[in-house]
Residue, then its C-alpha position, 0 to 999 in steps of 0.5 A: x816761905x821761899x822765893x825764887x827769881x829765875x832769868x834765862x837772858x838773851x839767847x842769840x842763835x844762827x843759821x847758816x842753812x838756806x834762808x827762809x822768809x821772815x814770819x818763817x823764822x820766828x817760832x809760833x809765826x808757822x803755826x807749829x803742831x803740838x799734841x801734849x795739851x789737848x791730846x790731838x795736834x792742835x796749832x801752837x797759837x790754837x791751845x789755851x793751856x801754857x806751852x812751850x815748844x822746843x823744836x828741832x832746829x833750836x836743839x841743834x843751834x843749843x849744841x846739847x847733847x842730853x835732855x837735861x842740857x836743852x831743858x835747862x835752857x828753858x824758862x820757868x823749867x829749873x833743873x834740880x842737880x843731884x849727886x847722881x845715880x852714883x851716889x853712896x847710898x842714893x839721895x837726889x838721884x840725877x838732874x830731875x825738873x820742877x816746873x811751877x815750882x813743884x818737885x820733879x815728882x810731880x813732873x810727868x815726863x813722856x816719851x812719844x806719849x808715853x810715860x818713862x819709868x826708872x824714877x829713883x828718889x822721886x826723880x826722873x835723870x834727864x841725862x839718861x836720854x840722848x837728843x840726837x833722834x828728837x824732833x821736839x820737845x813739849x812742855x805743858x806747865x800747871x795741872x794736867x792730871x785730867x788728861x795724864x793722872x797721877x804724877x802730872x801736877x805739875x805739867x808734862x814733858x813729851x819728848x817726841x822722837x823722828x818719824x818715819x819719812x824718807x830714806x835717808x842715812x846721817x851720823x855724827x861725832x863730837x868731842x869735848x873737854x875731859x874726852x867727852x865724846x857724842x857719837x851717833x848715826x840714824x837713817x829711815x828706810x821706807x816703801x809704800x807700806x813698810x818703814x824702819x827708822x833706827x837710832x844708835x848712840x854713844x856718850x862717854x867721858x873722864x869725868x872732871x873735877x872742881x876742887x882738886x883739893x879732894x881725892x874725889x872727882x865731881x863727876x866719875x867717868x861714864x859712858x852710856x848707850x842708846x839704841x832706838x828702832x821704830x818699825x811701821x805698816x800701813x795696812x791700808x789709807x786707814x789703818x797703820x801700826x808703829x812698833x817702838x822700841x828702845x834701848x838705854x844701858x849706862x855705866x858710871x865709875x864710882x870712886x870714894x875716899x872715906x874716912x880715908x885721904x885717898x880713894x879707897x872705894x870703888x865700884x860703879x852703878x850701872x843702869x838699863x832701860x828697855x820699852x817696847x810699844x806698838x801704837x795701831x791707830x785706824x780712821x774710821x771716816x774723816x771725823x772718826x780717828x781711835x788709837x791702841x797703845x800697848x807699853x811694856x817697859x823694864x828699868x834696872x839699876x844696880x850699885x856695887x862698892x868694894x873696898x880697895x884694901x880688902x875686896x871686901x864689899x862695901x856696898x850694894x844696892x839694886x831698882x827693879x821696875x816693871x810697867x805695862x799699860x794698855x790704853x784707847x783714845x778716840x777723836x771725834x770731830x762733831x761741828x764745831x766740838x771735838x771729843x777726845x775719850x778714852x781709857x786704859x789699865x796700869x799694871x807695874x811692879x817694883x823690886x829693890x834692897x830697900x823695900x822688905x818684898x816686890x810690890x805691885x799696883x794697878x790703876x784703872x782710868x778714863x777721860x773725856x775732853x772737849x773741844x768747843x771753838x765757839x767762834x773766830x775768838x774764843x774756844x773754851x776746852x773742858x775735860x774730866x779725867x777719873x782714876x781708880x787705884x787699888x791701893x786708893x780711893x777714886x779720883x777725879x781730875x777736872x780742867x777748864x780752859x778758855x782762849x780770848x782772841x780780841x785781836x790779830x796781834x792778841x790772845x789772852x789764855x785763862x785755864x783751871x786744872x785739878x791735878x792729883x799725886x798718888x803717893x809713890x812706892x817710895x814713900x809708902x813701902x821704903x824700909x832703908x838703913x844707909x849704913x854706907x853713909x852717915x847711918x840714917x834711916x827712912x820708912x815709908x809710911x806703911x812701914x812705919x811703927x811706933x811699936x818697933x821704934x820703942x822696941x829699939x828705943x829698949x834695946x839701946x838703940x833709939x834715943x829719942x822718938x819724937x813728936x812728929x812720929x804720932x803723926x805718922x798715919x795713912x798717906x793720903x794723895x796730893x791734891x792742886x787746884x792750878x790756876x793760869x792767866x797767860x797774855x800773847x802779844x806779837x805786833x809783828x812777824x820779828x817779835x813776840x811777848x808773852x806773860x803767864x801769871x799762875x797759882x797752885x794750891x797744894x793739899x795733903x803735900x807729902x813731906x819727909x821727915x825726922x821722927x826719932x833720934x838714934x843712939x849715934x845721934x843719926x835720924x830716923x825719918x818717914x813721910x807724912x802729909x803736911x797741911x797745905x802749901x803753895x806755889x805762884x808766880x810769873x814767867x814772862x818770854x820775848x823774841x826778837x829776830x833781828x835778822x834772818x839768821x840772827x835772833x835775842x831770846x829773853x826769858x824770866x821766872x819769879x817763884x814764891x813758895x811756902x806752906x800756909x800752915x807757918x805764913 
């Protein structure tokens, strides 16, 4: 069992722009729009699911520079810190985000509304993305596989970018300790018909180093780019289509000691990203709006080591991921309902030193979602969400919501969400002996054999198989059931209080671990569904804008997780 107690403690922020009148100020009180919870812009007082909303003034007064620097800031948002892309061998790769206390495999992470790809260990690097171009950052928090599938059982991220707007023109540059340096420019160009909005950044650093007492640095240097271009049409008041396409590549040096008092291995990981997606989107009448999304994504990250003796190459390692989707969604405006269906085809594939071949997968899904404003004081949201997995059996997702307005100053928040996690390529197909390190091995599931551990148990090279390695079967989906109570209390235009209560129950939870011993005394490991766990706990937020240009936040998380098979 495991408890956390997280505190995210008074924030002061300023301004120095134009003043604005109070109630203005104060997030929540303007009626900010988001999109992530339902899937259609709903005001952020109007959605009964827990959200946070990151808006583009509160990036620019945090001073970050990456996503994982302004998330962090977040409450009930925990930033896992890894070792980095760059590691000998992998392991937790990058700064990745749990949210209710379940591991960032579980975390969907969005870009514009569509899904980010280039997960390795399980872990979306959240340093990988610039926060020069973003508008706002939603964060829905607890199951939301009813509206996004696999790998949202925990809540979603959408990082939603600039639209296109004005002509305009702006740029920047920062600089830092270890000669961190941020350099940017951005602009729209706009007609009556036609717009282009573009986006290009550069990120670098020396790195820096926390204890000199090692020939290692703590982190190498790097540097990194990305380029954003957003194209758009308007065909008529009722038709538009928007090209988005972006651009990542990174570089980081690596720099060893091993088994060695100075460095003596060197080399570097690099990384590159590239998504292309058109969105046409058509208003067929007032209360009739359908949207057409295509997205072709490419992730490539390589590893090269070499010895500083010899030349020799000490290590290599590559990640190549494809994904295509194609997806429809149509609102319906029906009296008091709103009706949200739609539909779509996944196809992706994977390639990597670390599996024996390509793999590939396709997932088929549909959803329907409705809206019920019953009154002045309640809406009650249901959904349904069905995917069906080649690799799989089907699965369907529901959710149930309701909002409770008793009062101008209250609302209390209620929602159920079943949410699912496919089981990855990671933990199904990885056939991975990291000789660069201390010599472990890993197998997905699929990969797995007893037959070939006794084999290498004759030949001298396994010493033991345990226990655990009978247990190793077919990997079944993870299954939640996420319950949320949230209270809202705002007795004027300066302050505002919030508290969420919230459970999940996790089944099937896919774990590694140790199944056989080696010669050497490594460990031979593969993935396995434990039992049951579970997560549960409180998040509590209040804002005080003391003036109009000087606001407190104050923000606290309590986390209590463990598997029920040892409480």
């Amino acid at each position: 069992m495991r408890i956390w107690s997280f505190i995210s403690f008074f924030v002061f922020t300023t301004s120095l722009r134009a003043q604005k009148p109070l109630r203005d100020t104060l997030d929540g009180t303007a009626d900010d729009v988001v999109v992530t919870a339902t899937r259609t812009e709903r005001k952020l007082g109007n959605v009964a699911v827990p959200v946070t909303l990151v808006n583009a003034k509160q990036i620019q007064q945090s001073g970050s520079l990456r996503l994982n620097d302004i998330l962090q800031e977040q409450t009930g948002v925990f930033l896992t810190a890894g070792s980095g892309s760059n590691a000998v061998g992998g392991g937790v790769f990058g700064n990745g985000v749990q949210l209710q206390g379940l591991s960032p495999d579980h975390t969907m992470i969005l870009l514009d509304g569509e899904p980010l790809i280039g997960r390795q260990g399980g872990v979306m690097d959240l340093s990988r993305f610039a926060v020069g171009n973003i508008k706002k950052i939603e964060i829905v928090k607890g199951p939301s596989s009813s509206l996004y599938g696999s790998e949202a059982m925990g809540g979603v991220i959408n990082i939603i970018t600039e639209p296109l707007l004005r002509n305009q023109f702006q740029a920047g540059i920062r600089y830092g300790s270890f000669a961190t340096t941020d350099v940017y420019a951005s602009g729209n160009w706009k007609t009556n018909k036609a717009g282009i909005y573009y986006f290009v950044n550069r990120n670098s650093g020396n790195g820096y180093e926390l204890d000199p007492a090692t020939p290692e640095k703590t982190l190498d240097p790097y540097y990194n780019y990305t380029v954003q271009f957003k194209l758009s049409y308007q065909f008529s008041n009722r038709t538009k289509l928007v090209l988005n396409n972006r651009y990542f590549y990174g570089w980081q040096d690596s720099y060893y000691a091993i088994n060695d008092k100075n460095i003596n291995i060197a080399g570097g990981g690099r990384t590159n990203d590239h998504t292309i997606n058109p969105v046409l989107t058509h208003q067929f009448s007032d209360k009739v709006k359908t949207r057409i999304s295509l997205v072709g994504s490419g992730f490539r990250y390589v590893q090269q080591l070499d010895s500083l003796k010899n030349g020799a190459r000490y290590y290599y390692d590559s990640f190549e991921q494809g994904f295509w989707r194609a997806e429809n969604q149509t609102d319906w405006q029906l009296g008091k309902h709103t009706l949200t269906i739609g539909g779509g085809a996944t196809y992706q594939t994977v390639a990597t030193t670390r599996y024996r071949e390509r793999k590939t997968q396709s997932i088929f899904h549909a959803f329907a979602q409705d809206e019920w404003r019953i009154n002045n004081h309640f809406l009650l949201i249901t959904g349904l969400r069905y995917d069906h997995n080649t690799d799989f059996q089907s699965r369907l997702s529901p959710k149930l919501a309701l909002q409770w307005k008793p009062a101008n100053k209250w609302q209390i928040n209620a929602s159920y969400g079943a949410g699912f996690k496919a089981p990855d390529f990671r933990q199904l197909y990885l056939s991975f002996v990291n000789n660069a390190a201390d010599g472990y091995s890993i197998y997905g599931a699929s990969e797995f054999s007893i037959a070939e551990l006794q084999r290498q148990m004759n030949l001298g090279l396994v010493a033991q198989i345990l226990p655990a390695a009978y247990q190793i079967t077919t990997l079944k989906p993870e299954i939640s059931n996420g319950f949320n109570l949230g209270v809202h209390f705002t007795p004027n235009n300066a302050i505002r209080a919030e508290l969420n209560l919230f459970r999940n129950d996790v089944s099937n939870l896919i774990n590694y671990l140790p199944v056989a011993t080696n010669a050497n005394s490594t460990s031979v490991f593969s993935y396995v569904n434990v039992n049951r766990a579970f997560t549960q706990g409180l998040e509590s937020n209040i804002k005080w804008q003391l003036t109009k240009a000087i606001s407190v936040q104050a923000g606290y998380q309590f986390l209590l997780s463990g598997d029920k098979a040892i409480l």
